[in-house]
C-alpha positions as CSV (number, residue, x, y, z in Angstrom):
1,X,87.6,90.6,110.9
2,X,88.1,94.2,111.1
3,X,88.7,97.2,108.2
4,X,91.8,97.0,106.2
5,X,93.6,100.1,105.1
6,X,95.2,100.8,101.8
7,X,98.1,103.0,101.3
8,X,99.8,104.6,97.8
9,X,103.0,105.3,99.1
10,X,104.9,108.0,97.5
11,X,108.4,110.5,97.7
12,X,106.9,112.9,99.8
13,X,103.0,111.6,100.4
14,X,100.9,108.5,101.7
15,X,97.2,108.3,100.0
16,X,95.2,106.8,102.3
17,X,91.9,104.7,101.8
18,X,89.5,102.6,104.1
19,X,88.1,99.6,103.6
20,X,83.8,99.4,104.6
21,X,83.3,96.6,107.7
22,X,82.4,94.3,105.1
23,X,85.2,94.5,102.9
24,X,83.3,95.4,99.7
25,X,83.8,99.0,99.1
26,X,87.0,101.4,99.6
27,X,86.7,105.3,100.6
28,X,89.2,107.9,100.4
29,X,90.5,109.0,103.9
30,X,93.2,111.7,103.5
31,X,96.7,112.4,102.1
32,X,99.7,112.2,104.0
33,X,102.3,114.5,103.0
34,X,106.0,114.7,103.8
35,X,108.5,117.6,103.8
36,X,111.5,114.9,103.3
37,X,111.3,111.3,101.5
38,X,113.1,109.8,104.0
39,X,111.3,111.4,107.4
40,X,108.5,108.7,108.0
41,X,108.0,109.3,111.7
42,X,104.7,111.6,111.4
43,X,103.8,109.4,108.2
44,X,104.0,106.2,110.3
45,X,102.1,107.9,113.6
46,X,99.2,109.2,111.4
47,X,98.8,105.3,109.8
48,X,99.1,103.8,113.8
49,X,96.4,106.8,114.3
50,X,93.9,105.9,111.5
51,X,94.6,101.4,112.8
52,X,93.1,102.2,115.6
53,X,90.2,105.0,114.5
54,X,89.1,102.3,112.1
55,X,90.2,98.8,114.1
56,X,91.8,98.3,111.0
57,X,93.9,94.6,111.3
58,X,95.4,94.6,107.6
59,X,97.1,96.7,105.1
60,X,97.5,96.9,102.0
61,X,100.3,98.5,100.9
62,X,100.9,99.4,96.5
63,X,103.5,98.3,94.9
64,X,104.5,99.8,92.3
65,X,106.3,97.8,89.8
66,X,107.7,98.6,85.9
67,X,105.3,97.4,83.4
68,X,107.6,94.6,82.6
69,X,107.2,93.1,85.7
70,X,110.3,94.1,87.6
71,X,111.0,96.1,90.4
72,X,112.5,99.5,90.4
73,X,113.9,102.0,93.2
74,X,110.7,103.0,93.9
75,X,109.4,99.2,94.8
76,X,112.5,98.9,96.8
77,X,111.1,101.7,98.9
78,X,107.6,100.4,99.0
79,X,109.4,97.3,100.9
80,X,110.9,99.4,103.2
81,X,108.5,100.7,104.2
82,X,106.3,97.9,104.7
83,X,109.2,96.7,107.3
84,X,108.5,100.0,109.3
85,X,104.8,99.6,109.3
86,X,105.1,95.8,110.5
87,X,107.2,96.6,113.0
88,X,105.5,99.7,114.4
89,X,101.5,97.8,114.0
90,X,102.4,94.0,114.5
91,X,100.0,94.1,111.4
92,X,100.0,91.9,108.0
93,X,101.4,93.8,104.8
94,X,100.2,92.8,102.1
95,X,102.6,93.6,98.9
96,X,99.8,94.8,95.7
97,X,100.4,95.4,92.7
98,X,99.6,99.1,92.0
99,X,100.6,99.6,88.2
100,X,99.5,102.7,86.6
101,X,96.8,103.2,89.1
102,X,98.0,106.8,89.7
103,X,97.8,106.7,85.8
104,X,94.0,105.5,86.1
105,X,93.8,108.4,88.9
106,X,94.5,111.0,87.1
107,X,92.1,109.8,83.8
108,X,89.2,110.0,86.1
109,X,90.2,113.0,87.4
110,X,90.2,114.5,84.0
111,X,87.2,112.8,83.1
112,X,85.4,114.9,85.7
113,X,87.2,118.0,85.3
114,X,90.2,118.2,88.2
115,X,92.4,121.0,87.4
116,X,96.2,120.4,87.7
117,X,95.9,122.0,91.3
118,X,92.8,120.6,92.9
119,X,94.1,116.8,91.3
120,X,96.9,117.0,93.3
121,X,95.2,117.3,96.1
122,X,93.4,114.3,95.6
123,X,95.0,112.0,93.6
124,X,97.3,110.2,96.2
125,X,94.2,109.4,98.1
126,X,92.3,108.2,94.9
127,X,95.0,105.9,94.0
128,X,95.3,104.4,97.5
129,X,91.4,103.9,96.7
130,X,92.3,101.9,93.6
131,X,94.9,99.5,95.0
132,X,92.5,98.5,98.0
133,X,89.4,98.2,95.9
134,X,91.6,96.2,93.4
135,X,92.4,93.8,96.5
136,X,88.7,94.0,97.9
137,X,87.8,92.8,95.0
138,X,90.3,90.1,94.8
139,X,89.0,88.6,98.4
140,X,85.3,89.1,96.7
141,X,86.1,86.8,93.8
142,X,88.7,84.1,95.7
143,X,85.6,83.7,98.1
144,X,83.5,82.7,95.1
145,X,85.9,80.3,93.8
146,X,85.2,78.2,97.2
């Protein structure tokens, strides 16, 4: 089984993190960025790049749902885009749930003293982190339950 990648998909950026080879830990890989919400080609040929850099076969894509459980607009175009990455990779998407895990981004950030600026640098890539450790650990734990 190869490295899965985890993506925070965003209006105008893609936080990207990396699974280890044996699907325990996650590490930040970089931040996409957009200069239009709805121009994906460049977004969508970095992610092919970083599949094959990494011989990544699944992804793991946030979704980010209200806290009542529903889905909003933004959901809507987490789905979306999870067509154009199955169709452009031949890959599994797997749909997680990614409440406030930008939230939980930026606390750590604060926590060890991010300004506004240099957070928003990172903070894509730190919640892309979150969502595929949250899954890793999921795997880790169904495994277990065997």
């Amino acid at each position: 089984m190869g490295r899965i990648i985890g993506l925070d998909f965003g209006a105008m950026t893609c936080g990207v993190a990396i699974s280890d080879p044996l699907l325990i830990t996650a590490q930040p890989k970089e931040t996409i960025r957009r200069t239009h919400e709805n121009k994906l080609r460049k977004t969508l040929a970095r992610i092919e790049e970083l599949i094959t850099e990494y011989e990544v076969d699944k992804i793991v894509l946030g979704l980010p749902k209200l806290l009542n459980n529903e889905e909003g607009e933004r959901a809507a175009k987490s789905r979306e885009f999870a067509e154009h990455l199955k169709r452009r990779t031949g890959l599994e998407v797997v749909m997680w749930d990614e409440r406030l895990t930008t939230v939980e981004a930026s606390r750590v950030l604060d926590e060890v003293g991010y300004g506004y600026v240099k957070k928003g640098e990172v903070i894509d890539k730190l919640a892309a982190v979150l969502i595929l450790q949250s899954y890793l650990d999921f795997l880790s734990n169904s495994k277990k339950d065997i």
